[in-house]
C-alpha positions in Angstrom: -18.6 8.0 -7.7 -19.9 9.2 -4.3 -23.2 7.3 -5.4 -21.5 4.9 -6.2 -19.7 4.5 -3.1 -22.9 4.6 -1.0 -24.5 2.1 -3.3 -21.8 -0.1 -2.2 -21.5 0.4 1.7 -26.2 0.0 1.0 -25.2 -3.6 -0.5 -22.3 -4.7 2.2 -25.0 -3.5 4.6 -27.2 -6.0 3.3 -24.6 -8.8 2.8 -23.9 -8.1 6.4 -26.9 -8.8 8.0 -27.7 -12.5 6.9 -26.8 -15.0 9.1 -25.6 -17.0 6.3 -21.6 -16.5 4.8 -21.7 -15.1 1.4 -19.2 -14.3 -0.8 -19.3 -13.5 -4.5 -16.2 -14.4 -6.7 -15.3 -13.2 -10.5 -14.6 -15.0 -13.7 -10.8 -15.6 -12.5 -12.6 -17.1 -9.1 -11.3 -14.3 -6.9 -13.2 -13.3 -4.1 -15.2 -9.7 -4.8 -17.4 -9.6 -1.3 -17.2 -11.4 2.3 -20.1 -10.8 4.4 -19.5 -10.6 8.5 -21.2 -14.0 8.8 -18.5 -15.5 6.0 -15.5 -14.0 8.2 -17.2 -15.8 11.1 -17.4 -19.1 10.0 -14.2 -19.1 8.3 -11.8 -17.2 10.4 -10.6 -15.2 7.6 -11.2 -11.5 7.7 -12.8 -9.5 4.9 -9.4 -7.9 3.9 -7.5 -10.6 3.5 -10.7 -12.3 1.8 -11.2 -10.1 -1.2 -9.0 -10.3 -4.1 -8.0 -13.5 -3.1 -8.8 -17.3 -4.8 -11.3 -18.8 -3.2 -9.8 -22.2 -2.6 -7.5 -20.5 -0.9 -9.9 -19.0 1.2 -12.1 -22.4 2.0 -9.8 -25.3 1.7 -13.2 -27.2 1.2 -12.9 -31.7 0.5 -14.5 -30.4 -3.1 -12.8 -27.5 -4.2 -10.4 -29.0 -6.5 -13.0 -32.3 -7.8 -16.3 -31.2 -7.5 -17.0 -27.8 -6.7 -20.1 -26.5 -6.7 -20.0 -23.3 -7.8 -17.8 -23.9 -10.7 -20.6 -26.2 -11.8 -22.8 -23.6 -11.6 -20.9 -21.8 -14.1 -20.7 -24.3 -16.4 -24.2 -25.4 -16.4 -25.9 -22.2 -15.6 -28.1 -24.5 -13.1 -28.1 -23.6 -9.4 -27.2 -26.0 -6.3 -29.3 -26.1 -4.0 -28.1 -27.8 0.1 -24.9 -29.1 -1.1 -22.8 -30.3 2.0 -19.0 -29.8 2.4 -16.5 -29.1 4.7 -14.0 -26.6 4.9 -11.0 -26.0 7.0 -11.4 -22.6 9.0 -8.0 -20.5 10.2 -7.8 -22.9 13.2 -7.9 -25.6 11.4 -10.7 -27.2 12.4 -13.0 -29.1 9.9 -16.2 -27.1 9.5 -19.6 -28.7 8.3 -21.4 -26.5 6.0 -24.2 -26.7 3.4 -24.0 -24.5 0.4 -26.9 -22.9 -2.4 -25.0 -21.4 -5.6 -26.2 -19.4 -8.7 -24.4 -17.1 -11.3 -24.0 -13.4 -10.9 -25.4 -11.1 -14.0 -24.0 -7.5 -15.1 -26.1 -4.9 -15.8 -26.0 -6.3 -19.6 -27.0 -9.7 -18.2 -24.1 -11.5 -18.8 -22.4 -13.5 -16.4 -20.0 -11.5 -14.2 -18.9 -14.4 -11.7 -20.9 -16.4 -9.3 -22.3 -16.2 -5.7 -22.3 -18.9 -2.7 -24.1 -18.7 0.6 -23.4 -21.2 3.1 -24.4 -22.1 6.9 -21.9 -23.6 9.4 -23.7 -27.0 10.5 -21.7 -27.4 13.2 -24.5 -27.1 16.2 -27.0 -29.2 13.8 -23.9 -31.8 13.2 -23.2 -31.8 17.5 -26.8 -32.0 18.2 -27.4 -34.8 15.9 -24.0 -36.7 17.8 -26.0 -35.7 21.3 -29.3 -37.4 19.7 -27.6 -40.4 18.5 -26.3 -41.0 22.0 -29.2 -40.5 24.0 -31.2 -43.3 21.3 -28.3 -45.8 20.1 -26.9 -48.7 22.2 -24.2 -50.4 21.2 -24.6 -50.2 17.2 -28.4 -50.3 17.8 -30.7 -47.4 17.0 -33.9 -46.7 18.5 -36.4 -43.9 20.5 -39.4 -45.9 20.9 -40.6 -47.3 23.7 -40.5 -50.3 22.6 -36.3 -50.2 22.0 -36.4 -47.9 24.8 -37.4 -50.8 27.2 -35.4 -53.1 25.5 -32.4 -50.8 26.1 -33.1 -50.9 29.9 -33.1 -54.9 29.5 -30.2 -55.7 27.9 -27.7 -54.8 30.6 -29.6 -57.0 33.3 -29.7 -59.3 31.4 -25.9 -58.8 30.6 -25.2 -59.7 34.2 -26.6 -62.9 34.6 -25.2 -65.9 32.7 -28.7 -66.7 31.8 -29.1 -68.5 27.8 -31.3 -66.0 26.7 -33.4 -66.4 23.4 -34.2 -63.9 20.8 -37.2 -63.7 18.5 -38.0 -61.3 15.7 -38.5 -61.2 12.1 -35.5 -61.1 9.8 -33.7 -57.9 9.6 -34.7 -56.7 13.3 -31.2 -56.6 14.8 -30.9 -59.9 16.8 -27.4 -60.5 16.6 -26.7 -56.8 17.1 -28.9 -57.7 21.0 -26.7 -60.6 20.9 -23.4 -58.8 20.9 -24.6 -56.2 23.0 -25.3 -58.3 25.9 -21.8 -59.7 25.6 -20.2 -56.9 25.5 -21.6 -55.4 28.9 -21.2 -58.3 30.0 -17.9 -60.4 32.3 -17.5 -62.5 29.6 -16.5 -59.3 27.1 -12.9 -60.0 27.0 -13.3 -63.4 25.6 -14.7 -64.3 22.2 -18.2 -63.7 20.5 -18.8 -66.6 18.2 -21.6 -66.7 15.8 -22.9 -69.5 14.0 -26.1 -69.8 11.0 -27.6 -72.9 12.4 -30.1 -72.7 9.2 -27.2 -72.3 6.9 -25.1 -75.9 7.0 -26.5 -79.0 6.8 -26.5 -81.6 9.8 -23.0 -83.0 9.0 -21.3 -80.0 9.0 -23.6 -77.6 11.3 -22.2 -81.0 14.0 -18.3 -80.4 12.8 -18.8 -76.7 12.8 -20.3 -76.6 17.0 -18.1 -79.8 18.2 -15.6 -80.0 16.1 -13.8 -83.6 15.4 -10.9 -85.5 15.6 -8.1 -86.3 12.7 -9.5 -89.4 10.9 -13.0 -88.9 11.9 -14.1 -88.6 7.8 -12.4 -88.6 4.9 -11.1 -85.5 4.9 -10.4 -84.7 8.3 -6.6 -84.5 8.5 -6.1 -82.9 11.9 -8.0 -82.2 15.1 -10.4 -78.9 14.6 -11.9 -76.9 17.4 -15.9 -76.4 17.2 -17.4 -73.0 18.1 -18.0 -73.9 21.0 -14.5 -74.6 21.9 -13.5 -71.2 20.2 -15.9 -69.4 22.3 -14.3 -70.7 25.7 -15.3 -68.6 28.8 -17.0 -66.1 25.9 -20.8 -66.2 24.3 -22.1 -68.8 21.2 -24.4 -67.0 19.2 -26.8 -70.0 17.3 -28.5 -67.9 14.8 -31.9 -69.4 13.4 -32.0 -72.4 15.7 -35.9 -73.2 14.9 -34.0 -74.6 11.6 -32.2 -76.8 13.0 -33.0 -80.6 12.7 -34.8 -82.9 15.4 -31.2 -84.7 15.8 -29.3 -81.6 16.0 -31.9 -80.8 18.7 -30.7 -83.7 20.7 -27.0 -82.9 20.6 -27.7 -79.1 21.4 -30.2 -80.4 24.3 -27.3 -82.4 25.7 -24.4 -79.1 25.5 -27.1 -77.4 27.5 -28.2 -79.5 29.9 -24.5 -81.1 30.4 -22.3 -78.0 29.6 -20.0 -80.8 27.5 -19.7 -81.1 24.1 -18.1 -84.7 22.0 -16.5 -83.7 18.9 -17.4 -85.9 15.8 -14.7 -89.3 16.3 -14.0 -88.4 19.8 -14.7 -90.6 22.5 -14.2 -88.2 25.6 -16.7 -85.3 26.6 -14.6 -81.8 26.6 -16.7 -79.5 29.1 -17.4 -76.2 27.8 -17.7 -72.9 29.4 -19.6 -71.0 27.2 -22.7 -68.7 27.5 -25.6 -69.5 24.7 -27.6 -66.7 23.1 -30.2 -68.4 20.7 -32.3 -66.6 17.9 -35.1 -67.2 15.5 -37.5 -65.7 13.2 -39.5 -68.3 13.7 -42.2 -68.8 16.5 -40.7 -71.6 18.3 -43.4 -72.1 20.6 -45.7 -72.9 17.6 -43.2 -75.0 16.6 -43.2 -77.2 19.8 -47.0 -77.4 19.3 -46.8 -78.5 16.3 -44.3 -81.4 17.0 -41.1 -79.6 15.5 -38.8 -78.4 18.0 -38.1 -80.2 21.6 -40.0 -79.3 24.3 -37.7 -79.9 26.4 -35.0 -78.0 24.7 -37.6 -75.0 24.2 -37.3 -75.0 28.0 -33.7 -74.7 28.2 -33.0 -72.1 25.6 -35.9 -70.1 26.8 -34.8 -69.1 30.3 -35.3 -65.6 28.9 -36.9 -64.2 25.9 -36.5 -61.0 24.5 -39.1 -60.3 21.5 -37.8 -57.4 18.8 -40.4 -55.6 16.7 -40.5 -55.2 13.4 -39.7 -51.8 12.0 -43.7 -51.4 11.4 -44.3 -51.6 14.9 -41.7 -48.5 15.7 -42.2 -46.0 12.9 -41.2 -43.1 15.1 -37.4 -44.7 14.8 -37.3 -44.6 11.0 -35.7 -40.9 10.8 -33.6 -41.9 13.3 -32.5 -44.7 11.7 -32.6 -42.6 8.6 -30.0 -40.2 9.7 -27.7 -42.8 11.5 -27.3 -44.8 7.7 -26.7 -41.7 5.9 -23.9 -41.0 8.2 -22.9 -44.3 7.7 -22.9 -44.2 3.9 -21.2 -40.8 3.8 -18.3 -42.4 5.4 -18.1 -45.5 3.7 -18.6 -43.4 0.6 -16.9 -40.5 0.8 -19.8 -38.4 0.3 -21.6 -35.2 1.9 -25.3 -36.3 1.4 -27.5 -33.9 3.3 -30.3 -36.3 4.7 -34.2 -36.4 2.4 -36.7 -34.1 1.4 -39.8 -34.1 2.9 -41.4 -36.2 0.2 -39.1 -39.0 1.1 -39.1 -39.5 4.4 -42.7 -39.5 4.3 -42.5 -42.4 1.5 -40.2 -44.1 3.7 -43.0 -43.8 7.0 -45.6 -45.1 5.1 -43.6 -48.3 4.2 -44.2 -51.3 5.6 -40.7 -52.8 5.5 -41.3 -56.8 5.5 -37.2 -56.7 5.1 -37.4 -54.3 8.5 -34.3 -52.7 9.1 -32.1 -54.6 6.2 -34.6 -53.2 4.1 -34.4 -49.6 5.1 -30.9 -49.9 4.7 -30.6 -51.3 1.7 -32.8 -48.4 0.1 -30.5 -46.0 1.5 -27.6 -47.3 -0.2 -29.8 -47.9 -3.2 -30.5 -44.2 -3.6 -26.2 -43.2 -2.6 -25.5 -45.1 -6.0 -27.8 -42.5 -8.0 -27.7 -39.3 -5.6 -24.5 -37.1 -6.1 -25.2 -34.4 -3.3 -27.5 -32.5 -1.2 -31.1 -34.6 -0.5 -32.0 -37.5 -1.5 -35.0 -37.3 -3.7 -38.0 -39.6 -4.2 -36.5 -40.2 -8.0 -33.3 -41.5 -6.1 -35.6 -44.1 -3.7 -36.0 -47.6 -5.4 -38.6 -48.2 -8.4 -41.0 -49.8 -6.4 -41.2 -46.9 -3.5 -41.2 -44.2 -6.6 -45.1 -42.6 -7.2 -46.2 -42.9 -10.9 -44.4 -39.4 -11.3 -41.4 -39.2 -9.5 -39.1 -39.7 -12.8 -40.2 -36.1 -13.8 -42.9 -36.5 -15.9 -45.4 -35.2 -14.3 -46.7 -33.7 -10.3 -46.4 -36.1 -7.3 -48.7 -36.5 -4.6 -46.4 -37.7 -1.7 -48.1 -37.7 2.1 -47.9 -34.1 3.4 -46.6 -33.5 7.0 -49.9 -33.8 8.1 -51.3 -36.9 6.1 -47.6 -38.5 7.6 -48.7 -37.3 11.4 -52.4 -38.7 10.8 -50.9 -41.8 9.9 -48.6 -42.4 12.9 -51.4 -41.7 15.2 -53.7 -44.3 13.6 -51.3 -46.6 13.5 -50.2 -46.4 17.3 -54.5 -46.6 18.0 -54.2 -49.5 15.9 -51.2 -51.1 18.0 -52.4 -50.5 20.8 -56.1 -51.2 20.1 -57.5 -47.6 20.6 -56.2 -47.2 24.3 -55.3 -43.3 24.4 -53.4 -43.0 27.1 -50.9 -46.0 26.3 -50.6 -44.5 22.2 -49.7 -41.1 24.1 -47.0 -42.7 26.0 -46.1 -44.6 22.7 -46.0 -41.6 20.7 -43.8 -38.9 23.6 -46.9 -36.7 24.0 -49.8 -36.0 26.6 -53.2 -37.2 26.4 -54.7 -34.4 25.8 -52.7 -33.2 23.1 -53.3 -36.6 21.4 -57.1 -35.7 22.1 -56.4 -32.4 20.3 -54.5 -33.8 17.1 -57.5 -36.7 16.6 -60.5 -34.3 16.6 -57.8 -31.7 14.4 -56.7 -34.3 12.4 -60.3 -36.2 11.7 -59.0 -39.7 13.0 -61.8 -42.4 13.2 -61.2 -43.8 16.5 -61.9 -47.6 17.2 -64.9 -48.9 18.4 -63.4 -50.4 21.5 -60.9 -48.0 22.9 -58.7 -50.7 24.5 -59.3 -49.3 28.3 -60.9 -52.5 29.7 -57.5 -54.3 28.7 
């Protein structure tokens, strides 16, 4: 008994210096050890712990649906980074991830179970700190690319400027759009959006102006355009290089005039209304090319803002990465942990032609087949899976390194092997770039982009 005894103070000793909780229950699910670290991060204290049911104990969002442990049990399979949250004596809502396996007797049968689990709660706050310090508005970004954006888009807030947008589809331009209205005086009054490649001439004309009962067949009363709805507020005209060489005319007449003639009116109704224009298109060429007004080129470009495409700012994809899984473990009542390794370097080394849409929609692609802990390259779409990710066989995803090899050349790339300017691009010194190329075995450039 007396060695017994000391054999158990030699284990609780153990227990009690990880840094992790752990607790052990049996097969009725009562608690049969609490380490110090468990009493911590719950509140509860070890005698009042042991001997009690462990729901009791955690009040966890998947004790009574999907717990992990009891899975464990039934399966025999461990869990590995499972994420939950309990409610602690205070009753505050803890973040924690959990790793479960069975407990064996000395006969090698299963006696109960064991859970460890870490309190996320610094990792959770200084992820919220991060996400301030990159995001504006809804808009996520660390490079310096956003970065200078960021420090744009509230000067150009306070003007009253018509401002136009260009980027490749998926880049975020109405997300700029709404952003400079909302720091801007006109925040109070309405944002109106419109698809100017979306409607044909006929309506795209009734949609901005409006018209008058009786003006076709099935105009029955007077209806306000968007422009009138966005009165002493911001008109968003969304992919305006579509728009035809008529509808060109009208638009160059709102902006030059600041009036606007609904279809079957006869009177000019003045509008106060800021314009922020977009396009994925490159108007300019399009002026060249006989397309698009000069003149109205002119007018909606009094300033331009150009958004990269999500190749040209790698370093934001695990931003961005973290910020949607946030997202989808609201919307979807889930407790996904983030990716493995493996995945987020799949996800750097893709080029994204649907930019940020894209990465988004393989996000919530892989939420539909992962139940918990990381997303996996087996979860990630079919066409960003290797050969072997469905199990059959080893993958070879880019190691840590391969994925930090590859963001250096592709900043010398970008930046057409100028050093200095990649170090700036990249948040590190020169000479510590110099370091990682020789470590690395990067082939530098021919031209190293100084004489620029």
């Amino acid at each position: 008994m007396h060695a017994r005894q000391k054999q158990q103070h030699r284990e609780a000793a153990i227990l009690d210096s990880i840094n992790e909780g752990v607790f052990t229950v049996d097969l009725d699910w009562r608690i049969t050890a609490f380490n110090k670290a468990a009493e911590r991060i719950t509140g509860v204290a070890r005698g009042a712990a042991l001997g009690s049911p462990c729901c009791e104990v955690f009040r966890a969002n998947l004790c009574e649906t999907n717990c992990p442990l009891r899975r464990t049990l039934t399966t025999g399979r461990p869990i590995v980074n499972a994420t939950a949250h309990i409610v602690n004596q205070d009753g505050r809502r803890v973040p924690i991830r959990i790793s479960t396996a069975r407990l064996l007797n000395a006969q090698g049968a299963v006696a109960g179970g064991v859970e460890t689990f870490q309190d996320l709660s610094e990792v959770e706050q200084l992820q919220k700190e991060l996400r301030a310090r990159y995001t504006f508005e809804d808009i996520i970004g660390r490079s310096p690319a956003m970065l200078r954006l960021f420090e744009l888009v509230p000067q150009l807030a306070a003007s009253s400027s018509t401002v136009l947008i260009e980027g490749p589809s998926g880049t975020g331009k109405e997300l700029f759009a709404r952003a400079i209205h909302n720091l801007s005086p006109r925040k109070r009054k309405r944002f109106v959006a419109v698809n100017c490649g979306a409607l044909p001439d006929t309506l795209l004309e009734s949609e901005l102006f409006g018209h008058k009962a009786g003006a076709f067949t099935d105009a029955k009363r007077d209806k306000p355009g968007r422009f009138a709805l966005a009165e002493g507020g911001t008109i968003f005209l969304d992919e305006i290089g579509d728009v035809s060489q008529a509808m060109q005319v009208r638009l160059l007449r709102v902006l030059q005039q600041r009036v606007v003639e609904p279809l079957g009116g006869v009177e000019s109704v003045p509008v106060d209304v800021r314009i922020i224009a977009a396009t994925n298109k490159d108007l300019h060429t399009l002026v060249r090319a006989g397309r698009f007004r000069d003149d109205l080129y002119y007018r909606v470009r009094v300033v331009h803002l150009r958004l990269p495409g999500l190749r040209e700012r790698r370093e934001d994809i695990p931003l961005l990465v973290d910020h949607l899984i946030a997202k989808f473990n609201r919307l979807q009542g889930k407790d996904i942990a983030g990716v493995s390794d493996e995945v987020m370097a799949r996800l750097m080394e893709h080029d994204y032609p649907g930019n940020v849409r894209e990465l988004e929609n393989i996000i919530e692609q892989a939420f539909v087949l992962c139940r918990g802990g990381l997303i996996e390259l087996g979860h990630l779409p079919p066409e960003l899976r290797p050969p072997s990710a469905d199990g059959r066989g080893e993958s070879h995803p880019l190691t840590l390194a391969a994925m930090e090899r590859f963001l250096i050349t592709e900043t010398l790339r970008r930046r057409k092997g100028n050093r200095k300017e990649s170090a700036r691009d990249l948040g590190i010194d020169a000479s510590t770039l110099y370091r990682k190329i020789r470590a690395l075995g990067i082939d530098l450039p021919e031209i190293d982009g100084r004489g620029r």
